[in-house]
N, C-alpha and C positions, 0 to 999 in steps of 0.2 A: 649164822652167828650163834645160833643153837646149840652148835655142836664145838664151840671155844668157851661158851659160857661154864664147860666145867674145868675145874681147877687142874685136874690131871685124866687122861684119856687112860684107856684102859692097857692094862700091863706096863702100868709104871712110866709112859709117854707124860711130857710135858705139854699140854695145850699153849697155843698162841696166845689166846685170852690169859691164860695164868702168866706167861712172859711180861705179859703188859701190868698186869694189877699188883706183880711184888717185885718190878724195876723200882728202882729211888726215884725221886723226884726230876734229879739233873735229866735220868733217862728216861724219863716221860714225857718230859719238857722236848728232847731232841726226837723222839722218836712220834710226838704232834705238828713238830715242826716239819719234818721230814715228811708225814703223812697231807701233810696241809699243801707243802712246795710238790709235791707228787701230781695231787687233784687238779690245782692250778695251771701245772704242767700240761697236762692231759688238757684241760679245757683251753690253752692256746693253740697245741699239737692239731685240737678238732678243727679250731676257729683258723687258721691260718691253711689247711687241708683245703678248706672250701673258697678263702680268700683266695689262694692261689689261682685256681681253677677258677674262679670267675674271672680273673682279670686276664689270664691266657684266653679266657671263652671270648669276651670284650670286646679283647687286640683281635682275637682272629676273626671277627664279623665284621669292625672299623677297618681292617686292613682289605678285608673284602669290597666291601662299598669304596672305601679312599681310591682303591686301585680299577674300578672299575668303568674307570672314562667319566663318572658324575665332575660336574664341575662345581667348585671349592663353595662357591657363594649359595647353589642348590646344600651341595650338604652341609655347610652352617645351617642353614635356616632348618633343615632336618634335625638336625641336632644340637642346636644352638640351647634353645633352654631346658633339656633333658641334665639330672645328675650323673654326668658321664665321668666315668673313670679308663686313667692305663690312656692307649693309643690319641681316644676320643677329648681328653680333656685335655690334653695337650694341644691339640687339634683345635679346639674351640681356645681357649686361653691365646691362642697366637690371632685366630682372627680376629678376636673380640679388641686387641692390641693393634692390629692392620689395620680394622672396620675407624678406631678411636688417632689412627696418624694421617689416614687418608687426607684429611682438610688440612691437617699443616703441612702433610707433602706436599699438597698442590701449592702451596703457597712460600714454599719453604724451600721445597727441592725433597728429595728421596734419603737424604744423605742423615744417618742415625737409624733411619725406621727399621732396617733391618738388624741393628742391633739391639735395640728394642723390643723387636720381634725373640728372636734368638735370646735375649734375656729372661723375658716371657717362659718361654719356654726351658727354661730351663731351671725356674724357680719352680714350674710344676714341675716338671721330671722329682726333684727333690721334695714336691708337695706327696704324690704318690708312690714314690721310693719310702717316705717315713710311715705310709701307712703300711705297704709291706712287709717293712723291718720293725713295725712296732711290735713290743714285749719278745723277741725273740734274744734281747738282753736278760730276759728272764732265764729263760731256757737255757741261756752261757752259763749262766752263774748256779743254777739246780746242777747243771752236767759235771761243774769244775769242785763247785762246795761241797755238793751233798755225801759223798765218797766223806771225806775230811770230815764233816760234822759229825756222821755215821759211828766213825772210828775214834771220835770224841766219847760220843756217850760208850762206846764200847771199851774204852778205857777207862774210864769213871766207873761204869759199870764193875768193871775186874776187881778196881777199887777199894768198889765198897765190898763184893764178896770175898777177898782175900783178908779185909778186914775182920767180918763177918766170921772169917775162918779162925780165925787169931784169935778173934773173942771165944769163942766156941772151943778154939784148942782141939777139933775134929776134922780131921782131912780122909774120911770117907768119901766117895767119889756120888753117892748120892747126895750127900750135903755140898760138895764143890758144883757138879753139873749144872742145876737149878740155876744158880748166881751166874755162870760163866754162858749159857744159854741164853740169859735175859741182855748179860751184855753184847753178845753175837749181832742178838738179834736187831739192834741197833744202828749194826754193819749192813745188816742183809735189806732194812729199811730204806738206807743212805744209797745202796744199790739200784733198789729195784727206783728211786726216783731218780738217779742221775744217768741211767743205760737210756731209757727211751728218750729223756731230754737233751741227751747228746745227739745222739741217731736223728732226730727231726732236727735240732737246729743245724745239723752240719748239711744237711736235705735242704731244709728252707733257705739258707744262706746260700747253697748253692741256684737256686729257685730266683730268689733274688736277684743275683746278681744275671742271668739271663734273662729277667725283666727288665733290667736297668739296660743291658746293653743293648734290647728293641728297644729301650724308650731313647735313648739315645741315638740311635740310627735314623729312627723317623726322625726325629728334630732334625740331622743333619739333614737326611732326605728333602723335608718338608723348607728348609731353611733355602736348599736349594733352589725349588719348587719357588717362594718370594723372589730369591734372587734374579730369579730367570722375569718373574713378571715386573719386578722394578726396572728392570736394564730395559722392558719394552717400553714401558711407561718415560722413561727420562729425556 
């Protein structure tokens, strides 16, 4: 930052720092905002980096043990009061619905509980699908606005120094550059926050939606799985 703090670098260079200290206010205003929706940016892009991969880590250890011949009432109780996410809480959420219709099946008949189950599950699928897709409405709206906002202040910007120019009655290109530099740079802001927010949500949506459609599979699997032990049971 040492090296922006002076007002002009040497042989007549514009410094960043000086871009910033004699923009107008409008383009201060858009070019904090833009710096702010950037930062934010970046720290969902991290936060969702590491979400992902835990819940593929999760699925792939649950799908290990589910498949491994254990039987269903063993691995509740293994995993029954653990905060489980992705595969596992689906998993638990459906027994903990089976374990709670058993006494009125017996007494009732079989007929609902697998819908019940299957609803279960299906309200969590959309419990841990919103935690996947949470804030990456952020990241739409940095990718699609920031460009636009960018080129707001860098029209304001032009603005005021074609004003600037008119007052002055000097169209020298060292008095124009200055002004039309501070308004650019307003552009180049709006950029550099809307390229990697685009790049990751169209990643993580793609992310997304291949968790969604294992969490969906097992449901069907697992739905299956009741079905087959209710038809023994009846």
């Amino acid at each position: 930052m040492a090296a922006f703090a002076v007002m002009t670098a040497p042989g007549g260079e514009i410094s960043l720092w000086h871009l910033i200290v004699q923009a107008s206010w409008v383009v201060k205003l858009v070019m904090a905002g833009l710096a702010l929706s950037s930062v934010w940016s970046w720290a969902i892009i991290i936060e969702k980096f590491f979400a992902v991969r835990r819940m593929n880590a999760a699925n792939d250890r649950f799908e290990k043990v589910f498949w491994s011949g254990q039987s269903l009432e063993d691995l509740f109780r293994t995993i029954g009061n653990r905060n489980s996410i992705g595969l596992a809480a689906i998993f638990t959420a459906a027994m903990r619905e089976w374990k709670r219709s058993q006494d009125a099946a017996l007494r009732a008949g079989f007929q609902g509980v697998q819908k019940r189950i299957e609803k279960v599950m299906d309200v969590q699928i959309q419990k841990e699908m919103h935690d996947v897709e949470a804030r990456l409405l952020f990241l739409a709206t940095t990718g699609s606005a920031a460009p636009f906002i960018g080129l707001f202040g860098t029209v304001w910007g032009i603005m005021v120094s074609f004003q600037a120019i008119a007052n002055s009655q000097n169209t020298n290109l060292n008095v124009v550059a200055p002004g039309i530099a501070e308004a650019l740079f307003a552009t180049a802001i709006g950029l550099v926050a809307a390229i990697p927010a685009t790049i990751f949500y169209n990643m993580y949506v793609a992310d997304a939606g291949k968790i969604g459609a294992r969490l969906e599979n097992f449901a069907d699997e697992f739905s299956a799985i009741i079905s087959r032990q209710l038809d023994e049971r009846a």
